[in-house]
C-alpha positions as CSV (number, residue, x, y, z in Angstrom):
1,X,49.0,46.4,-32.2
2,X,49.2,44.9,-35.8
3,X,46.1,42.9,-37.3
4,X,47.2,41.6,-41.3
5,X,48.6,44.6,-42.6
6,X,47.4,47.2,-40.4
7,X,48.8,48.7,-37.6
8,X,46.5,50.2,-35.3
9,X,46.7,53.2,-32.6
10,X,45.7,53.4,-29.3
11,X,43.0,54.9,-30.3
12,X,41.7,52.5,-32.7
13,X,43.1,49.6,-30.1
14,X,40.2,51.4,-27.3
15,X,37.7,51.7,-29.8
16,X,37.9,47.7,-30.7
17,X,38.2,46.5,-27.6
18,X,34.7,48.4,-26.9
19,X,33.2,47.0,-29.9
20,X,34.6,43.6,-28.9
21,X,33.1,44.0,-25.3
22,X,29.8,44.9,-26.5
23,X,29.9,42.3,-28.7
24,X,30.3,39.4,-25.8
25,X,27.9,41.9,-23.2
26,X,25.0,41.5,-26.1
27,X,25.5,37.4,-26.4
28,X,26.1,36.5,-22.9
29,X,22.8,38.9,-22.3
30,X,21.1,37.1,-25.2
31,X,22.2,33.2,-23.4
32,X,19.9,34.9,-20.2
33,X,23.5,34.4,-18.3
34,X,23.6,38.0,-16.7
35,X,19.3,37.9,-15.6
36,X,20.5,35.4,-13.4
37,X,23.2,37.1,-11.3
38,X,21.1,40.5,-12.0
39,X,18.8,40.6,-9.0
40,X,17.0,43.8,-10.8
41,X,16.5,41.3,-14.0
42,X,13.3,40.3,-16.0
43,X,12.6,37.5,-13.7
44,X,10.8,35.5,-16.3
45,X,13.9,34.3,-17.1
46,X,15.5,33.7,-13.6
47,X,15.6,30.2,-11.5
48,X,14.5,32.1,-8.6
49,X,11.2,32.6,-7.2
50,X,10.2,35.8,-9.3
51,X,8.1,35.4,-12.4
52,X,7.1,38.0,-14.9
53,X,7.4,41.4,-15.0
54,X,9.0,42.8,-12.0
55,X,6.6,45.0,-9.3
56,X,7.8,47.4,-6.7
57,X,6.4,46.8,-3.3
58,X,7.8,50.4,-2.5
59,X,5.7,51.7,-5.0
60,X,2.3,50.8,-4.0
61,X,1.3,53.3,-0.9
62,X,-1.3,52.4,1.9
63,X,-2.4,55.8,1.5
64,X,-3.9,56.1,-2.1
65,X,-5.6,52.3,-1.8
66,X,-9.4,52.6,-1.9
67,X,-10.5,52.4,1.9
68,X,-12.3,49.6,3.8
69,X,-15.8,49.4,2.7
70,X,-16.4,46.5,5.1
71,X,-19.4,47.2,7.8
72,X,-17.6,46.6,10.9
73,X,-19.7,44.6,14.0
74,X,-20.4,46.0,16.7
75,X,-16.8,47.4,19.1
76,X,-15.3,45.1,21.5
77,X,-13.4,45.8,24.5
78,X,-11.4,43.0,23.9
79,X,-8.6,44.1,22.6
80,X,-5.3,41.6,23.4
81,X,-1.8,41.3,21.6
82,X,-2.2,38.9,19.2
83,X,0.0,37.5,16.4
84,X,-1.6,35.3,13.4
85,X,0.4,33.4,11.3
86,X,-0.3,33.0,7.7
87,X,0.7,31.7,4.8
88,X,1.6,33.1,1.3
89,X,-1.5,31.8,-0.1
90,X,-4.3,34.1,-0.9
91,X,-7.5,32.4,1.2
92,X,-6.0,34.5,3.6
93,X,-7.0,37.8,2.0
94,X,-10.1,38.7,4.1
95,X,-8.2,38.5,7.1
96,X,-5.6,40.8,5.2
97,X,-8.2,42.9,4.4
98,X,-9.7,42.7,8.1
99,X,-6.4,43.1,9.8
100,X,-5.6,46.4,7.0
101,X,-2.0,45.4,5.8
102,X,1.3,45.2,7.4
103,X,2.0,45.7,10.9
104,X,-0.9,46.3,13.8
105,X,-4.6,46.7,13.3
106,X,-4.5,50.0,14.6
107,X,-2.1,51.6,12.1
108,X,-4.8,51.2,9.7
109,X,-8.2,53.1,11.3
110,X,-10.2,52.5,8.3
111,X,-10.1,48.7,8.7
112,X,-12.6,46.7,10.0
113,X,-10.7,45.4,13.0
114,X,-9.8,48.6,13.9
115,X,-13.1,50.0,13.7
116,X,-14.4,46.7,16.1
117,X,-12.0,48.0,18.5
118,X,-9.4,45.8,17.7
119,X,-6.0,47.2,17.5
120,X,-3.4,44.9,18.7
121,X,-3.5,42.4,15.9
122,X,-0.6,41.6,13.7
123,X,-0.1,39.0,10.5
124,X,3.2,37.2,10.4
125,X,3.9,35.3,7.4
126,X,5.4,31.8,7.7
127,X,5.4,29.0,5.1
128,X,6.8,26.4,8.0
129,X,3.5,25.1,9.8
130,X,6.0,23.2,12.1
131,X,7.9,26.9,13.2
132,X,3.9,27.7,13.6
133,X,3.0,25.3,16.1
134,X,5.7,25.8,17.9
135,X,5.0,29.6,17.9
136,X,1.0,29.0,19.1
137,X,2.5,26.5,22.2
138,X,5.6,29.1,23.3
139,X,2.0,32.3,23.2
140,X,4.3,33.6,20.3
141,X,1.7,33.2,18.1
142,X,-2.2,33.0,18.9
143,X,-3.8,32.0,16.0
144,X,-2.1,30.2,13.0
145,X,-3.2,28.5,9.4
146,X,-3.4,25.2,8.0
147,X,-5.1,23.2,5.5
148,X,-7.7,20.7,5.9
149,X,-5.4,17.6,4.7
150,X,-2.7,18.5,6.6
151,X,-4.6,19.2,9.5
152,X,-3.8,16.1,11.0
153,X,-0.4,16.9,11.3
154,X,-0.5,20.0,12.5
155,X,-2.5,19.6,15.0
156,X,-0.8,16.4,16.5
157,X,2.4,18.8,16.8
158,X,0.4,21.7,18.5
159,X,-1.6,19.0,21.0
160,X,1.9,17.3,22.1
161,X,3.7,20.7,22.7
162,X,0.7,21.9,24.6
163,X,0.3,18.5,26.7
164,X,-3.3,17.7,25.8
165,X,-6.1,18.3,23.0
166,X,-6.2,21.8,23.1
167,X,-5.6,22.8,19.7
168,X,-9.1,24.0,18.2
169,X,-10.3,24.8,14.8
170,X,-12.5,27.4,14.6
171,X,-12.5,28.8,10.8
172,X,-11.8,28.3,7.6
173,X,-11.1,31.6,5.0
174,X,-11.4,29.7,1.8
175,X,-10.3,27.0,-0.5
176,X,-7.1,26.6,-2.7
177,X,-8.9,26.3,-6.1
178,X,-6.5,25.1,-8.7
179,X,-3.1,26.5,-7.4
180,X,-1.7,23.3,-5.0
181,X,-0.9,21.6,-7.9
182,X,0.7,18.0,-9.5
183,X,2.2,19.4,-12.8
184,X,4.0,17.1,-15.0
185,X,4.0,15.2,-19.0
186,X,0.9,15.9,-20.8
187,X,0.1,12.4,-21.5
188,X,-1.2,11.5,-18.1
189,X,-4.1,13.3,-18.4
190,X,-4.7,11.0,-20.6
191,X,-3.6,7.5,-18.5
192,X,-2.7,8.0,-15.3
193,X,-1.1,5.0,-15.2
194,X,1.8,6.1,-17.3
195,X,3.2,8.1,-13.8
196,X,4.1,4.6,-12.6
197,X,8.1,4.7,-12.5
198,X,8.2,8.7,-12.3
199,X,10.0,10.9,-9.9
200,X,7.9,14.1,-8.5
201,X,9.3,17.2,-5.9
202,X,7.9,18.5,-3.7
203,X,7.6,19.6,0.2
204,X,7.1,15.9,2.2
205,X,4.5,15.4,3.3
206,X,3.1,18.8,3.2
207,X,0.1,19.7,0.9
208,X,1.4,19.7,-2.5
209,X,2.4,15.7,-1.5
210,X,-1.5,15.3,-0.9
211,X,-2.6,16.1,-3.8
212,X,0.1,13.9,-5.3
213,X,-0.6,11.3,-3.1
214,X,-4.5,11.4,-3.5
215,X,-4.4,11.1,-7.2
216,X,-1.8,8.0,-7.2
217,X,-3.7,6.4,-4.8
218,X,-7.2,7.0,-6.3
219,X,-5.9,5.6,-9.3
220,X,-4.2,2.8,-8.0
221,X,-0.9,3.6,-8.4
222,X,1.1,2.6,-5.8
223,X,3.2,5.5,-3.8
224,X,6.8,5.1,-2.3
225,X,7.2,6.8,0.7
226,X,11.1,6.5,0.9
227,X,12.7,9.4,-0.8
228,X,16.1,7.3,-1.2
229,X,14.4,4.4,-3.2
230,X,13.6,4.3,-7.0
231,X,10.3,2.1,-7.2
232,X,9.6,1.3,-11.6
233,X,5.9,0.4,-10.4
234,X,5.5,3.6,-8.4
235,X,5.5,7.1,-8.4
236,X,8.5,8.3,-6.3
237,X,9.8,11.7,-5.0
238,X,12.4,13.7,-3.9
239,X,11.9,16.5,-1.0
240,X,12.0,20.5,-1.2
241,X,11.8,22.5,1.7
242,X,8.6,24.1,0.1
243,X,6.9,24.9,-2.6
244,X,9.5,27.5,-3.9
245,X,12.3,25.4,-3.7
246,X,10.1,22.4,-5.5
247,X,9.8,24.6,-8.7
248,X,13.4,25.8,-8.6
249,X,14.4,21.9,-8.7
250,X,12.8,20.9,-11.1
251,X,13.1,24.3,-13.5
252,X,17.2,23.2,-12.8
253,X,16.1,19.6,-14.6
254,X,19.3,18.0,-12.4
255,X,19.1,14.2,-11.9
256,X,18.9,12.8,-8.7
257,X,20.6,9.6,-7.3
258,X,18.3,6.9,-5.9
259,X,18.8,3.0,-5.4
260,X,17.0,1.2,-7.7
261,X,14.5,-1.3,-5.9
262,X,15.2,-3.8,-9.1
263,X,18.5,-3.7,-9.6
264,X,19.6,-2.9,-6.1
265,X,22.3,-0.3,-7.7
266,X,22.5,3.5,-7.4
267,X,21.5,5.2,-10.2
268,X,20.7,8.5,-11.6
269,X,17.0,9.5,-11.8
270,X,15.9,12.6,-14.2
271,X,12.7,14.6,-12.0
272,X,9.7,14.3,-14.2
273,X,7.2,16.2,-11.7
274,X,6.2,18.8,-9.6
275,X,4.1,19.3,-6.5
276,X,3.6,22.8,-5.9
277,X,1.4,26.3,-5.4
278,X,1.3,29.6,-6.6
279,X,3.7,30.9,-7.4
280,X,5.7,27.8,-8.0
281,X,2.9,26.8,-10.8
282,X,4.0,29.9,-12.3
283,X,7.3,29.7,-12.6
284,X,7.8,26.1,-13.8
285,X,5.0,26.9,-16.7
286,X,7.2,29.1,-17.8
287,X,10.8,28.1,-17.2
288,X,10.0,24.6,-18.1
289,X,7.2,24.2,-20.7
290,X,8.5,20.9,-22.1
291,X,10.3,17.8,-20.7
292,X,11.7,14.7,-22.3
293,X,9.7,12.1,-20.4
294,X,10.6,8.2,-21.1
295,X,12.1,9.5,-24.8
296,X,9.5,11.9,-25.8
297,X,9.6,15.3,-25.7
298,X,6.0,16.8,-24.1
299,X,4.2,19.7,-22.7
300,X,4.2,20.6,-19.5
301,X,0.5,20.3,-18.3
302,X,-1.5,20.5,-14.8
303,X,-2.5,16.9,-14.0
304,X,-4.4,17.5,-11.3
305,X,-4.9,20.3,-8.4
306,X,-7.8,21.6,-6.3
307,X,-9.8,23.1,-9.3
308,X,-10.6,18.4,-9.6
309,X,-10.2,18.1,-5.7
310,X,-11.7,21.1,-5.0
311,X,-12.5,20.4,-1.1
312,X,-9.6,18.9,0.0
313,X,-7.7,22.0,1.2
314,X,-9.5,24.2,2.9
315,X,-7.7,26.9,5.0
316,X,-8.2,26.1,8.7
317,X,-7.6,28.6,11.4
318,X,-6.8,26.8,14.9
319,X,-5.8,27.9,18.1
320,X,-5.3,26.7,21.8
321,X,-8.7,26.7,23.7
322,X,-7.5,27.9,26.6
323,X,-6.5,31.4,24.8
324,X,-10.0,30.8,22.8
325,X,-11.8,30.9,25.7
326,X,-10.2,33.4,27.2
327,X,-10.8,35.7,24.4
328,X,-14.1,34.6,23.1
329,X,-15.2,38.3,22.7
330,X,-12.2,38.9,20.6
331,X,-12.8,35.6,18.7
332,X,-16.1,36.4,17.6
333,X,-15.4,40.2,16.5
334,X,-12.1,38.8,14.7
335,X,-14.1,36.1,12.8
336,X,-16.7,38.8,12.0
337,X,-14.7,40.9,10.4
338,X,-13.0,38.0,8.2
339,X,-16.5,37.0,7.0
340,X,-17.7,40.3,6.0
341,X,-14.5,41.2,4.4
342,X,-14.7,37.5,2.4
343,X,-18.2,38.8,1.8
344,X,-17.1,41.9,0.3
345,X,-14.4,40.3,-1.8
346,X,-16.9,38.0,-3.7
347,X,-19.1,39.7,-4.5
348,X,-17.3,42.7,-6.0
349,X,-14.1,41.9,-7.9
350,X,-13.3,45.4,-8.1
351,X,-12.5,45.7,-4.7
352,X,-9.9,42.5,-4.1
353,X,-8.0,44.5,-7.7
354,X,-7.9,48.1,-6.3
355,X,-7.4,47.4,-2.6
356,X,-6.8,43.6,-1.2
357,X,-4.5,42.7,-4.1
358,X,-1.9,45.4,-2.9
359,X,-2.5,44.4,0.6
360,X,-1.4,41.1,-0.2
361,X,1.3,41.5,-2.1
362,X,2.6,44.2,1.1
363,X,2.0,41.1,3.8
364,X,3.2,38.7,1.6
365,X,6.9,40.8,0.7
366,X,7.5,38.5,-2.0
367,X,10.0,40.6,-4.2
368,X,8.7,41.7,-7.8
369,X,5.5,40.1,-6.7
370,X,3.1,43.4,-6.7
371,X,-0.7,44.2,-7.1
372,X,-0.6,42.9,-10.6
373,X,0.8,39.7,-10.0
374,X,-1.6,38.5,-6.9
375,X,-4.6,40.2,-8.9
376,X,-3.9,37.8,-11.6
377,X,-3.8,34.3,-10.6
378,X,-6.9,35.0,-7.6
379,X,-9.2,33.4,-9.5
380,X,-6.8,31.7,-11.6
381,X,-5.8,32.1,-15.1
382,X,-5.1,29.6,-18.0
383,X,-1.7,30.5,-20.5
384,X,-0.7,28.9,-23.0
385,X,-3.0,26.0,-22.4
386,X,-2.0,26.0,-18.6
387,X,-4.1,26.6,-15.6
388,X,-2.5,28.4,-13.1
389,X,-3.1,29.9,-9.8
390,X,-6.8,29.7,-8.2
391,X,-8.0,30.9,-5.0
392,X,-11.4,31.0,-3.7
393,X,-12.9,32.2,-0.3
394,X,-15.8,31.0,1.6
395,X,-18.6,33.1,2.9
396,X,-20.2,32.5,6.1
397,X,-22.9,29.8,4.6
398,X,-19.5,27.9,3.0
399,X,-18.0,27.6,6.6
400,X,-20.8,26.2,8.0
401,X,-21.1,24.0,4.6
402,X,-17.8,22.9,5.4
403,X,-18.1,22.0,9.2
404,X,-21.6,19.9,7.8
405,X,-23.4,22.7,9.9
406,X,-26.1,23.3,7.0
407,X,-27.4,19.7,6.5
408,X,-26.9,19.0,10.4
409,X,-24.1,16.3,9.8
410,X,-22.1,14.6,12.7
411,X,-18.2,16.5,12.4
412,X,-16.7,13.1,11.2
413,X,-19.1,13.0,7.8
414,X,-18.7,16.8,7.1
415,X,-16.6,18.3,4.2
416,X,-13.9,18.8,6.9
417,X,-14.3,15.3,8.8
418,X,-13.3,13.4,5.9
419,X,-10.2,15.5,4.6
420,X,-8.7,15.7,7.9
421,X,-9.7,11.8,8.7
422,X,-8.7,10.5,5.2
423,X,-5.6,12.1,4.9
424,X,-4.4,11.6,8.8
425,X,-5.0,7.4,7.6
426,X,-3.0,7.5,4.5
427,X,-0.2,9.5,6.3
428,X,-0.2,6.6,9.0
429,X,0.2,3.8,6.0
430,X,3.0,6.0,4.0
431,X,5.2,7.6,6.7
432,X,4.0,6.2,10.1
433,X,7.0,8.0,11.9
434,X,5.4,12.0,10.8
435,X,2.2,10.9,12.4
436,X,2.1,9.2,15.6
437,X,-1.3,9.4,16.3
438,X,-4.1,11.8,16.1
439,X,-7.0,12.6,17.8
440,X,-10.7,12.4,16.1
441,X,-12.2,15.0,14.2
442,X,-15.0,15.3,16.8
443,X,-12.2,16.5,19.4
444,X,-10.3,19.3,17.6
445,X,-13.1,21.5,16.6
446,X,-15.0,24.1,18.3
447,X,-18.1,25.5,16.4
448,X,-19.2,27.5,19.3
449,X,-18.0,30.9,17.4
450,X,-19.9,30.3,14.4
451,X,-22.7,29.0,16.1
452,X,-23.0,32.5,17.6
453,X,-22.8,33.9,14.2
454,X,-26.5,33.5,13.8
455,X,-27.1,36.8,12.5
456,X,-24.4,36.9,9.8
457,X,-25.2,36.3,6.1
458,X,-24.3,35.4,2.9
459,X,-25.4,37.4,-0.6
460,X,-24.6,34.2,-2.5
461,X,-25.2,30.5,-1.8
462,X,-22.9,27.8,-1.1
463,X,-20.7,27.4,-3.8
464,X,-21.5,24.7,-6.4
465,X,-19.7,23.3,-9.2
466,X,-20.7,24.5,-13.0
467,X,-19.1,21.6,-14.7
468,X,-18.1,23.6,-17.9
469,X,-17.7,22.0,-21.5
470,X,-14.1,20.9,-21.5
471,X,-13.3,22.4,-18.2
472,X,-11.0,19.4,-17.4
473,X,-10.0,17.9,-20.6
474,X,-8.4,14.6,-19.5
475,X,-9.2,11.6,-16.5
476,X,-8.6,12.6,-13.3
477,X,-9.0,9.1,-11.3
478,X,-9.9,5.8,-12.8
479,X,-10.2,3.4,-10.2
480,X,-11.7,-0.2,-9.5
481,X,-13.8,-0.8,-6.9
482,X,-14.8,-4.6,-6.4
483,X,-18.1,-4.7,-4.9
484,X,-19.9,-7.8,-3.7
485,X,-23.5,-8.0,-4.5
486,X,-25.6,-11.3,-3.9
487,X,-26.0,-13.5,-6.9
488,X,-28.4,-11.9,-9.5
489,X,-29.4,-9.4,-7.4
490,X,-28.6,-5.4,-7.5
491,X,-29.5,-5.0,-3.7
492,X,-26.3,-3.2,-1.7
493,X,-25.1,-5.9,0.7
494,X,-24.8,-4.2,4.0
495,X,-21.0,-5.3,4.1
496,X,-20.0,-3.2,0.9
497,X,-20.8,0.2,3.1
498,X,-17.3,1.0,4.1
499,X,-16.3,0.7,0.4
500,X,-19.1,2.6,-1.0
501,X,-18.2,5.5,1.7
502,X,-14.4,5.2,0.7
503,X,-15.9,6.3,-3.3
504,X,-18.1,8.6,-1.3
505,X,-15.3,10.5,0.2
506,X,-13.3,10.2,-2.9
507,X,-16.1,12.0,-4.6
508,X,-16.7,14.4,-2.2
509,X,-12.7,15.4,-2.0
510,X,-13.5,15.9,-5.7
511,X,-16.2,17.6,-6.1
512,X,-15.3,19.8,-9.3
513,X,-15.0,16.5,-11.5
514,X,-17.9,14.4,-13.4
515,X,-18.8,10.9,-12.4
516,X,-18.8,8.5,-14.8
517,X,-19.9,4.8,-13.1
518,X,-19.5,1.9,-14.6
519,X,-20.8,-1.8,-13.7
520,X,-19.0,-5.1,-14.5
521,X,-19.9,-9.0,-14.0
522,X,-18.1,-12.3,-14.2
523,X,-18.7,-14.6,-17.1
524,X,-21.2,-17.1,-14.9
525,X,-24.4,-17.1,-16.3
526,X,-26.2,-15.6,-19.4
527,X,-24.4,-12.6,-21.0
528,X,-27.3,-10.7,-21.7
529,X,-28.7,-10.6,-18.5
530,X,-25.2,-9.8,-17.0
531,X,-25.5,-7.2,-19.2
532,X,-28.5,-5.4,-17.7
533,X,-27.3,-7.1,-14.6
534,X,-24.2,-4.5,-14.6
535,X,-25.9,-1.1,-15.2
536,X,-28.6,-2.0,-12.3
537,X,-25.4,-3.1,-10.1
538,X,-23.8,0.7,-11.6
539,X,-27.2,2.3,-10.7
540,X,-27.6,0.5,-7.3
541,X,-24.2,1.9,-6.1
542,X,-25.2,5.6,-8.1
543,X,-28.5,5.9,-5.9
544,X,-26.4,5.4,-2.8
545,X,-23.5,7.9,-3.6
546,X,-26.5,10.5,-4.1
547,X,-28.4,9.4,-0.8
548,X,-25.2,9.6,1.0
549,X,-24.8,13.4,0.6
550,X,-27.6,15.2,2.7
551,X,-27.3,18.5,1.5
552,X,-27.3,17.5,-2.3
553,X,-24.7,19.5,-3.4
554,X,-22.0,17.5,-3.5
555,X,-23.1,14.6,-4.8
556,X,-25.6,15.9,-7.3
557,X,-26.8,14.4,-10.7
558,X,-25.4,17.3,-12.3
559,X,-22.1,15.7,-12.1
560,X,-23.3,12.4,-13.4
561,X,-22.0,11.9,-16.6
562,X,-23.0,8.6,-17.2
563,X,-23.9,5.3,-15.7
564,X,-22.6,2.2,-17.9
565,X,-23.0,-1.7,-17.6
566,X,-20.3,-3.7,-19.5
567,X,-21.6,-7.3,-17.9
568,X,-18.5,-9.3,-18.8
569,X,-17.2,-8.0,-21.7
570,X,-14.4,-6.1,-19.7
571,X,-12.8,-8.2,-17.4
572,X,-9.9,-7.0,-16.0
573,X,-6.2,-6.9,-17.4
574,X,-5.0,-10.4,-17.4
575,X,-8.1,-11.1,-16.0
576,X,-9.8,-14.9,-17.7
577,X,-12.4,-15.4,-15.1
578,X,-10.8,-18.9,-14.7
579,X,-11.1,-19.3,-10.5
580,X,-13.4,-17.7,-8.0
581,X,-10.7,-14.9,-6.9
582,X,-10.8,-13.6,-10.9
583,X,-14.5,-13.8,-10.9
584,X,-14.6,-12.0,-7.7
585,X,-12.4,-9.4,-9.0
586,X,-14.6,-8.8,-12.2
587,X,-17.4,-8.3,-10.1
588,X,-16.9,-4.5,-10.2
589,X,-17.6,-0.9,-10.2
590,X,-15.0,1.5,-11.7
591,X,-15.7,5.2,-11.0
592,X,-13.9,7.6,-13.5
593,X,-14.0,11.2,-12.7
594,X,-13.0,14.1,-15.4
């Protein structure tokens, strides 16, 4: 081989075609090409579903965890085969802790199932609510998880496989706190509106599309349900088969082809959003921090998730009230456990990072997923400006705040009542064909077991928001409300109570957010006394919010962040208060929560 004037050996030839091969090995490692057909690569830098640095499972061994230090109640000698199905989502982590980790009850005698007698239990993780249900009607399955908006749905699908209304919820393990996400261009944090025209993925019309759904609607933006159509006034989406595949789509940035509702032609649609949990949250933070969104480049931010709607996914444990019955000794021992281990969890952080952590990240099998990762985004952590992850779990005072069992509610105005209920209506409008029917709220729940929890207790109290300086910086829902009030008068009229309750609920799915209520007026009559006029009116409809909450917490006055009367010096956009209809319109009260 000749290069210029020298002549080289074979040798020499080796040695360059060595240097030459290092040479491309160090670039195309350097372009990230080889992490992603390296399944033992950094997976920070992978399209898949591993983030950060990699974990062994292998390496973390039941044997050197910390024991249970959960009291167990007192022994049962009901002690049936039973399967619980899970999800990957970490409310579920004082029944890990309860059942002991992988595989039966039994192989772990320090848990606090096994020590109640309870041997025979096992946790099956699977994502696919619909492969659940059909696991609880075929007795594959005797218990199995939802969440409180998709409850609904769920339920409907166990109750028509099991040919009546049999399916009955019975717990709830906690909250998703921040994870179940919308995630998408900075800017509409700061309008909302500017999502009109965008295209988010994620799983329809699981969770992740509720929380999507919710803050569109609650702002007013309309939602198109047909994952074919491009709506410009709406926000639109494509489907992922869960949350996983939802980040991986849009990490990938690929443009989707929908037919333009204006046009009527087929075009190609760039994905500007994503509806996801932990760890999808995770790995689009960091494989896509910034998008191009309508010609500007911007950061990646959290627009909304359960940290703002903070009750409207609770983690519902159901079953079918035949088995319930049945097993009622089992029942109450198994919820027992789950408290107490809840119990343990918050109130000593140590104990969820040295022991529940790794048992989570062993049911879960989620490769390079470990004890660190799980530990980290519990509670939720922000990086580089981005919340991410969040987890909370209830105590036995937060279940029975939940079910409306501590202020003595009826089912359908409890915490519960109104996320199953609102979200099983707006389902109905959007995709009518996912949900038939449903029954009421008053006929899928069975408090019985908790009722006979009398002697269990909390350390802490009911979990209350702390409203933080700048713990959301940005609006969460600006919406109109136009309320009707008699002529110079601030009195409710008695036929504005189903809107009022609709802002009710809206506050109450949001409980971590603070309320800002403003009044507004038509031009008819004096402005100054429409001015006073409008902050009574704003008041007026304040009082009643507050009233409407019995226990107080929810709808508190340490949420209120103001309460603001504008008369008529903001009339709505394109709004002259010409005829009676714009007049009526004006005659308003926006709510803004942050």
């Amino acid at each position: 081989m000749q290069i210029g004037r020298y002549k080289l050996g074979p040798g020499a030839i080796i040695l360059l075609v060595l240097v030459m091969a290092g040479l491309v090995y160090a670039g195309i490692r350097q372009l990230g090409i080889l992490d992603k057909l390296n399944p033992d690569a950094d997976d920070s830098k992978r399209g898949g579903v591993l983030v950060g640095s990699r974990e062994k499972l292998e390496d973390i061994a039941l044997k050197d965890l910390p024991p249970s230090q959960v009291k167990p109640p007192e022994r049962t000698t009901d002690n049936p085969e039973v399967t619980i199905g899970i999800w990957t989502w970490q409310t579920a982590s004082g029944l890990i802790d309860a059942v002991g980790g992988p595989g039966k009850s039994g192989e772990h005698p320090d848990s606090c199932l096994a020590q109640a007698g309870i041997t025979n239990t096992r946790l099956v993780v699977e994502n696919d609510t619909s492969k659940q249900v059909q696991a609880l009607a075929t007795g594959q399955m005797q218990l199995v998880t939802t969440t409180g908006d998709q409850s609904a749905v769920d339920i409907a699908g166990a109750n028509k496989l099991l040919r009546g209304n049999k399916a009955k919820v019975i717990w709830s393990g906690g909250y998703s706190f921040g994870e179940d996400c919308l995630m998408g261009p900075e800017s509409w944090k700061r309008d909302p509106q500017l999502a009109r025209g965008s295209v988010v993925v994620t799983a329809v019309p699981y969770c992740d599309w509720n929380v999507v759904v919710n803050w569109a609607s609650d702002n007013q933006i309309p939602v198109n349900p047909d994952e074919q159509v491009y709506d410009p006034d709406a926000v639109n989406f494509v489907n992922a088969t869960d949350h996983i595949e939802a980040a991986q789509k849009f990490n990938a940035n690929a443009r989707v082809a929908l037919r333009n509702r204006r046009t009527g032609k087929t075009e190609q649609f760039q994905i500007d959003a994503v509806g996801t949990w932990t760890p999808g949250d995770v790995m689009a933070a960091k494989e896509r921090p910034t998008l191009s969104y309508k010609g500007k480049e911007e950061k990646l931010q959290k627009i909304v998730s359960t940290k703002e709607y903070s009750y409207m996914m609770p983690n519902i444990l159901f079953g079918d009230e035949d088995w319930l019955r049945q097993h009622r000794p089992y029942v109450t021992t198994l919820l027992r456990c789950i408290a107490r281990s809840n119990e343990r969890i918050k109130t000593d952080p140590a104990y969820f990072r040295d022991r529940v952590a790794a048992l989570n990240a062993l049911v879960f099998n989620m490769e390079g997923m470990g004890q660190t990762f799980w530990n980290k985004y519990f509670a939720g952590v922000t990086e580089n400006g981005v919340p991410l992850g969040g987890s909370r779990l209830n105590n036995i005072a937060e279940v029975r705040h939940l079910f409306g069992m501590d202020g003595n509610q009826p089912i359908n105005r409890s915490i519960f009542g109104i996320t199953y209920t609102d979200h099983a209506k707006r389902l109905q409008q959007l995709l009518p064909d996912r949900l038939e029917n449903y029954a009421p709220v008053e006929q899928v729940v069975d408090l019985s077991f908790i009722r006979e929890m009398t002697d269990e207790r909390s350390a802490g109290p009911v979990y209350q928001a702390k409203f933080e300086e700048g713990q959301n910086t940005g609006t969460v829902v600006k919406a109109n409300y136009q309320i009707n009030f008699a002529s110079g008068s601030a009195k409710i009229n008695p036929s504005e109570i189903a809107r009022l309750t609709e802002i009710r609920n809206l506050l109450i799915r949001a409980t971590d957010t603070k309320v800002v209520v403003e009044g507004h007026t038509d031009n008819v009559g004096d402005a100054g006394t429409n001015l006073r006029l409008s902050q009574e009116r704003a008041r007026s409809v304040w009082q009643w919010l507050k009233a409407s909450d019995p226990t107080g917490i929810n709808i508190s006055e340490a949420r209120l962040e103001g309460i603001e009367g504008y008369g008529p010096y903001r009339p709505l956009p394109n709004n002259q208060n010409r005829d009676e209809t714009e007049k009526a319109a004006n005659r308003r009260v926006v709510i803004i929560l942050k």
